[in-house]
C-alpha positions in Angstrom: 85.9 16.1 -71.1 89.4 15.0 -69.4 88.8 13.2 -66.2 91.7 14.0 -63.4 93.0 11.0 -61.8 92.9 11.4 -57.3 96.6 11.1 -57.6 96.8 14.4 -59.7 94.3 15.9 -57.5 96.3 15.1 -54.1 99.5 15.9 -56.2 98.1 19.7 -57.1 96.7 20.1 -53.8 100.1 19.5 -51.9 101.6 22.0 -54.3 99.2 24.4 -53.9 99.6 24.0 -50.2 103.0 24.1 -50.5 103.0 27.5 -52.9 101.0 29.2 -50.1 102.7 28.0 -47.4 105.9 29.1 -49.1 104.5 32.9 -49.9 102.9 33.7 -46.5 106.6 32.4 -44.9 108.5 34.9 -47.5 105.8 37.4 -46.8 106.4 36.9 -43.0 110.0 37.1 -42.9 110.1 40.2 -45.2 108.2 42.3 -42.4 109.9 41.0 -39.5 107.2 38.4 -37.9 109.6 35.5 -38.7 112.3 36.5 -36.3 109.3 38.0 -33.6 107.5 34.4 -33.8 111.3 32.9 -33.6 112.6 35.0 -30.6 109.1 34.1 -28.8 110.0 30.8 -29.1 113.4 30.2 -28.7 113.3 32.8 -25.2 110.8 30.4 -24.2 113.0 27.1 -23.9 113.4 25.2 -21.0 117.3 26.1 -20.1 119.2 22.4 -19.5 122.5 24.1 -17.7 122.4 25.6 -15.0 125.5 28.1 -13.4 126.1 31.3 -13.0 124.7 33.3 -16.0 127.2 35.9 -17.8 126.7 37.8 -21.4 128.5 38.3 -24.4 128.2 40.9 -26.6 129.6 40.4 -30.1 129.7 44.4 -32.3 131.1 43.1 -35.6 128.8 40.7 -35.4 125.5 42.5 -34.3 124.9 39.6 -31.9 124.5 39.0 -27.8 125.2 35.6 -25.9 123.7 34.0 -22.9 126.0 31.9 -21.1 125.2 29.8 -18.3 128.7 28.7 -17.1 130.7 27.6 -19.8 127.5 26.8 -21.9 125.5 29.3 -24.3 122.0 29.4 -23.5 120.8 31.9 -26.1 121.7 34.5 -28.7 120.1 37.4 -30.3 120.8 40.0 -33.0 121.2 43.4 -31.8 121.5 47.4 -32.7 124.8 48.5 -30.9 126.0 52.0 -30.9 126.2 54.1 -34.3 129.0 56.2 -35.5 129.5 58.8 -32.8 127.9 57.2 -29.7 129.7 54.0 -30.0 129.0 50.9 -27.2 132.0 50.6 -24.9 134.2 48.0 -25.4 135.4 46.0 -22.4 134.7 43.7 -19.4 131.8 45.0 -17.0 129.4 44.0 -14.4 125.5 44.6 -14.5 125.3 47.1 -12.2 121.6 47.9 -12.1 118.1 46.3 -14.1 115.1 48.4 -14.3 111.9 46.5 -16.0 110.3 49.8 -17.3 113.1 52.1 -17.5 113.0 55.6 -19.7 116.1 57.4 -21.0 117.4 60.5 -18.9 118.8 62.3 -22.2 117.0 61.0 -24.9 112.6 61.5 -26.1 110.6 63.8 -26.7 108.8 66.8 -25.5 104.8 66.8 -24.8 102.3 69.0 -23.6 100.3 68.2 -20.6 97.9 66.0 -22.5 100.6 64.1 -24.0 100.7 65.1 -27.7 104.3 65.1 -28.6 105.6 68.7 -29.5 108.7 68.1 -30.7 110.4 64.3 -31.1 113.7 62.5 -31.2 115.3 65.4 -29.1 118.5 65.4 -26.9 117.5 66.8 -23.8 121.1 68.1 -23.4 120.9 70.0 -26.5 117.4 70.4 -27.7 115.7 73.8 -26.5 112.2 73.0 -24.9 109.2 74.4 -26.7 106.8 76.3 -24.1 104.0 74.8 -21.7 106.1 71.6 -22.7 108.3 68.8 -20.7 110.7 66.5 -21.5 110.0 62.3 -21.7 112.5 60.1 -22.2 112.3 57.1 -24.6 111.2 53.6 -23.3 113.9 50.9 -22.7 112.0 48.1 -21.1 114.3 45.0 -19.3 117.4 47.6 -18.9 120.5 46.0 -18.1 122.6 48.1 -17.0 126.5 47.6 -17.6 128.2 50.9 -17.7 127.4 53.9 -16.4 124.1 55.2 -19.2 124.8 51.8 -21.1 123.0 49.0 -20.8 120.9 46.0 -23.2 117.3 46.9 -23.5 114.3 46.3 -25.9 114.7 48.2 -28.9 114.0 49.1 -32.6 116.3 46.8 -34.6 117.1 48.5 -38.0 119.8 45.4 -38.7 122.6 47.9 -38.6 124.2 49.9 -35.4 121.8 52.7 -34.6 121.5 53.3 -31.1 123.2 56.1 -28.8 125.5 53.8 -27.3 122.9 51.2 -25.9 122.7 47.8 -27.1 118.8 47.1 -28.2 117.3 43.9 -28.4 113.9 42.0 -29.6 111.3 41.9 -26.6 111.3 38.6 -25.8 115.7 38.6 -25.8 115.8 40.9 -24.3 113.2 39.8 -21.4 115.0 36.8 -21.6 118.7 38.4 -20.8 116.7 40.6 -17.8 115.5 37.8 -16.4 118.9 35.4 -16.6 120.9 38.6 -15.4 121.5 39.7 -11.5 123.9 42.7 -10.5 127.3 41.4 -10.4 126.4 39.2 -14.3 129.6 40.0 -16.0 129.2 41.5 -19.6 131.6 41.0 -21.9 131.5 43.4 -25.4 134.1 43.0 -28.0 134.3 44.8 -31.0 
């Protein structure tokens, strides 16, 4: 019988570590838990400039910007407006925040125990079923910049998607809430 040398051994164990360290971060980043543990940890930093916060939202490239005077304090990838209910384009003001805010035109029906009747519905256009009502989807740490447009948590499909709001991981888009005060001006450029 072959005897291993302890140098082979430690050799094949830090491979082996290596090989499974190096799977479960591939397997991670595939389902989205690399950029969750990532935004976690990056909204967390301690900011080192201080000034008067502003935000700058980049369309073509799917991406928001903290400033803190002339200094960027964060970024996060977005899901701007899709073909037909595109983001404004412009310089604006936050004009409103609301921590637990729900869309006016946009969720679903339920009855009165909750089940949802019919889903995804415009409350503008979608009839409402009987014994139902109407509840609009959940857009935690609203930002409000334009009049029904605003930064807010959101799905993040990697590709525009929204009605016309910008959507943001949780902890960005915490993050932005808390740095922004009415008055924060919002840039978004195309």
């Amino acid at each position: 019988m072959m005897k291993i040398s302890s140098n082979h051994k430690t050799i094949a164990n830090r491979v082996g570590i290596f090989s499974a360290l190096a799977l479960l971060a591939a397997a991670l980043s595939s389902c989205g838990t690399y950029h969750t543990v990532s935004d976690l940890v990056t909204s967390h930093v301690p900011e080192r400039h201080s000034g008067r916060a502003s935000i700058v939202v980049d369309l073509g490239e799917q991406q928001a910007y903290l400033y803190r005077g002339k200094n960027r304090t964060a970024a996060s990838r977005i899901s701007s407006g899709r073909e037909g209910h595109r983001t404004p384009i412009g310089r604006f003001q936050v004009i409103r925040k609301d921590v637990d805010h729900r869309s006016s035109l946009y969720g679903n029906y339920v009855d009165d125990s909750g089940r949802v009747v019919k889903a995804n519905v415009d409350s503008r256009k979608d009839s409402k079923p009987a014994h139902s009502h109407f509840v609009g989807a959940s857009m935690p740490f609203f930002v409000e910049f334009s009049p029904g447009y605003g930064l807010h948590q959101g799905y993040l499909p990697g590709v525009p998607a929204s009605h016309g709001c910008i959507r943001m991981p949780y902890w960005k888009a915490r993050q932005f809430y808390e740095a922004a005060h009415v008055g924060t001006a919002v840039v978004v450029r195309p």
